[in-house]
N, C-alpha and C positions, 0 to 999 in steps of 0.2 A: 583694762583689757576689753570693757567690754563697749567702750568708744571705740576702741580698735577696732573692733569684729563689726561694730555698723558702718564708721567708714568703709570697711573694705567690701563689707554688701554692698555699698550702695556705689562704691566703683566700679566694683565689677558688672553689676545691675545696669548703670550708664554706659561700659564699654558694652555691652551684650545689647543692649539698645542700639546702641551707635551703630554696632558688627551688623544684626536685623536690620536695622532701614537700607544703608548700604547693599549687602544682599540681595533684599527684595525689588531694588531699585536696576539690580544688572540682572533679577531675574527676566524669564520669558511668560514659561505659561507657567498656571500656580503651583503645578508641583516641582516644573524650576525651583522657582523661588523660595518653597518650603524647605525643598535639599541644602541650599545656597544659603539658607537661613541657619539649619540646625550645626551645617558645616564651619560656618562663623564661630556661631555661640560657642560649637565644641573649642575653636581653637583658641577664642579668648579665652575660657573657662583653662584649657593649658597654660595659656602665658600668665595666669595668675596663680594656678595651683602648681605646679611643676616642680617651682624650687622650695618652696614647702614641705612636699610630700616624698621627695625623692634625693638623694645625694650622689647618687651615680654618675658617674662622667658623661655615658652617652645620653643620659635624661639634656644633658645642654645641648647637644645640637637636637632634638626634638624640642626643645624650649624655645631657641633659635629658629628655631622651623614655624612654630607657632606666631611667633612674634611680630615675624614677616608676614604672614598670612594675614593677622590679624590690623597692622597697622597698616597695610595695604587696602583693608576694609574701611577702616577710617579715616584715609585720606579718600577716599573714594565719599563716602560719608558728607565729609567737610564740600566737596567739591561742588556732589549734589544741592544738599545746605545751600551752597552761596549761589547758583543758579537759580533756585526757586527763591531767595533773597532777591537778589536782580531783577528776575522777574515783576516780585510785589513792588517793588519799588519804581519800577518804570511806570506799572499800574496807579498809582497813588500819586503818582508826580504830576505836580500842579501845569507842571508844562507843558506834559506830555495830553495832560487832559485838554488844556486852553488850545493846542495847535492841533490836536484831534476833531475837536469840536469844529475849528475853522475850516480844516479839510472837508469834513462832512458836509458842510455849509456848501462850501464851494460847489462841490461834486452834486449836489444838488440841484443847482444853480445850473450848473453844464447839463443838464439831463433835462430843462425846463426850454434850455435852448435851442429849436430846430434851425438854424442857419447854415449856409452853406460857409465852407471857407471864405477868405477875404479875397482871392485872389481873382477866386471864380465867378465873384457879387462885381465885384469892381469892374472886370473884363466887360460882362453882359452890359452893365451900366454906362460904360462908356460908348457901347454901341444904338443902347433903345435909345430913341427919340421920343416914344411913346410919355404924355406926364405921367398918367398914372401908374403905369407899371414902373418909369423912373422912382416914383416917392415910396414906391412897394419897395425898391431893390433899393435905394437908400436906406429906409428903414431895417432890411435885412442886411445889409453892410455896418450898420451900427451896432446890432446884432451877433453878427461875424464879429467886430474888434472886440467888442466885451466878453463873447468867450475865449478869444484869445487872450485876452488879459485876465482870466478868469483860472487858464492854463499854463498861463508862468507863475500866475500868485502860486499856484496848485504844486509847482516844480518846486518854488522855494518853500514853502511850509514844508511839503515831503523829506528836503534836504536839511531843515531844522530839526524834523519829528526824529529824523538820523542820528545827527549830529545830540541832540539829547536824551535818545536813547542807549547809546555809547556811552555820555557822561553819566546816566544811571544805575550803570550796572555796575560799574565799579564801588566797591567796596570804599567808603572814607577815607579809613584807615590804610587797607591796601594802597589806595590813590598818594596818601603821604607817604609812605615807606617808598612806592618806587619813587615819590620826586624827590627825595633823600637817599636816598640808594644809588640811584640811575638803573636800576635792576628792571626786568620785566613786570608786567601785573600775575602773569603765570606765574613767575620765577614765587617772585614774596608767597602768594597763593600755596602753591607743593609746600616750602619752606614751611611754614606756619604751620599747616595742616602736619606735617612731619613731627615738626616738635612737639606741638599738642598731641598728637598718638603717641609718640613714644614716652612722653613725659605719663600720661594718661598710664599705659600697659607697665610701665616701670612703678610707678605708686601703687596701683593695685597686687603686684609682684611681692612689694615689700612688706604690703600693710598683712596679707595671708601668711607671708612667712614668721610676720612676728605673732600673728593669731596661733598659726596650728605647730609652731616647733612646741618641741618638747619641754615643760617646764616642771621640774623637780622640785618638792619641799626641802631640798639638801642644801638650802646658805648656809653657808658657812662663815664665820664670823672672820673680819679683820686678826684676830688674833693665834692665828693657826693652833687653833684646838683640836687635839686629838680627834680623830675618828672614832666614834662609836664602837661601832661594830663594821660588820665587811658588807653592810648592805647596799652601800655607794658602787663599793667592787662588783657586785650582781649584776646590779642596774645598770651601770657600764659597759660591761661586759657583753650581755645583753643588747645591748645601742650598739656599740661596736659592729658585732656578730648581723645585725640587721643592717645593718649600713648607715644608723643613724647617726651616728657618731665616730670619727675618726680618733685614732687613738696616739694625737698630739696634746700637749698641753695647753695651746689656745682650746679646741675642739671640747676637750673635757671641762676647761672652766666656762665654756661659755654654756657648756649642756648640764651640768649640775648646778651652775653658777655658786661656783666656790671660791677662795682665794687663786691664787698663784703656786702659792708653799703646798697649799691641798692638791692643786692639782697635779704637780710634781708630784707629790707623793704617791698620786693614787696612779701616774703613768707609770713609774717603778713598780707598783705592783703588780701592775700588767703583766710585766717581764716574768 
């Protein structure tokens, strides 16, 4: 039990995390996001207590209420997650640094260059007779061509720094799922973020239910041994009357944890 009861702290601790960063992240200004915050936590903190503490029919669609709420926080979550993922990764990327570097270079280089176009050097120079102003305006025409080669290097690096910057962001994994799938990078993306929350809010559900339900010293032996006394009938009775207990014969042996033959008996008593 008492493995139980950390795992399920420490589930619900991570969804309650998860629900707060999400939150804070569609807040606005901070008291946005403090509302946005506590409104999370509250409804994870349902989807995990809910069916532990309550037996009631309408407690499910507020459980259901919650649930939605809640894993809607966490694909939200996941989403954020993988864009500041993406992010680092385009940052870090060898390529992205090596072709940055060259652009910078470049752009340098064009800024170092005062020449006129090619077309405008060429024009005048076909007209001076002049030598020395000729080997000036040749000189600036040579000029002119190296920044224009300067400015298509500049065109392709740009279209590179693109083209792997797109290859970066994509997730690995994700990247193999859709070439195996034929599915979107979106599609796989929701999907996964989906199952991981609900899988998530579902174990944290079960692991409280089996912490806080009821657990009686009344085993009862394989051997369907008389009843004591009528103190199982109280206790029952009692559960019943509160709504913790339904008064079938699954419901009773699973809340006294007795036989079968016990619990039959002790539903006829009921009567």
């Amino acid at each position: 039990m008492k493995i139980t009861r950390l795992l399920a702290v420490f589930v619900t601790v991570t969804a309650m995390a998860m629900a707060a960063v999400a939150a804070w992240d569609r807040g606005g200004t901070a008291f946005d996001r403090l509302l946005l915050v506590a409104l999370s936590i509250a409804l994870c903190l349902g989807t995990h207590l809910i069916p532990a503490l309550t037996k009631r029919r309408l407690s499910w669609l507020l459980w259901a209420g919650c649930l939605l709420g809640t894993v809607y926080g966490h694909v939200t979550f996941f989403t954020h997650a993988s864009l500041r993922a993406n992010e680092l990764r385009v940052q870090h990327s060898v390529l992205m640094v090596g072709v940055g570097r060259q652009i910078a270079a470049i752009r340098e280089s064009l800024e170092s260059i005062k020449a006129r176009p090619i077309a405008t050097v060429a024009d005048e120079l076909s007209i001076n007779r002049d030598k020395w102003q000729r080997r000036a305006l040749r000189d600036e025409l040579a000029e002119a061509k190296r920044a224009a080669t300067l400015r298509d290097e500049l065109v392709r690096l740009t279209g590179s720094a693109t083209t792997a910057e797109l290859t970066e962001t994509v997730d690995p994994v994700t990247a193999r799922l859709v070439a195996v799938t034929g599915s979107s990078e979106a599609s796989i993306a929701l999907l996964v973020g989906l199952g991981f929350s609900i899988l998530l809010e579902f174990m944290g559900a079960l692991l409280w239910f089996e912490v806080l339900r009821p657990h009686q010293g009344f085993v009862a032996s394989e051997s369907n041994a008389p009843i004591p006394d009528d103190e199982p009938i109280t206790v029952l009775k009692a559960a019943i009357e509160s709504g913790k207990c339904r008064a079938t014969v699954s419901e009773i042996r699973s809340f006294l944890g007795c036989s079968q033959a016990k619990a039959i008996e002790l539903r006829r008593a009921l009567v």
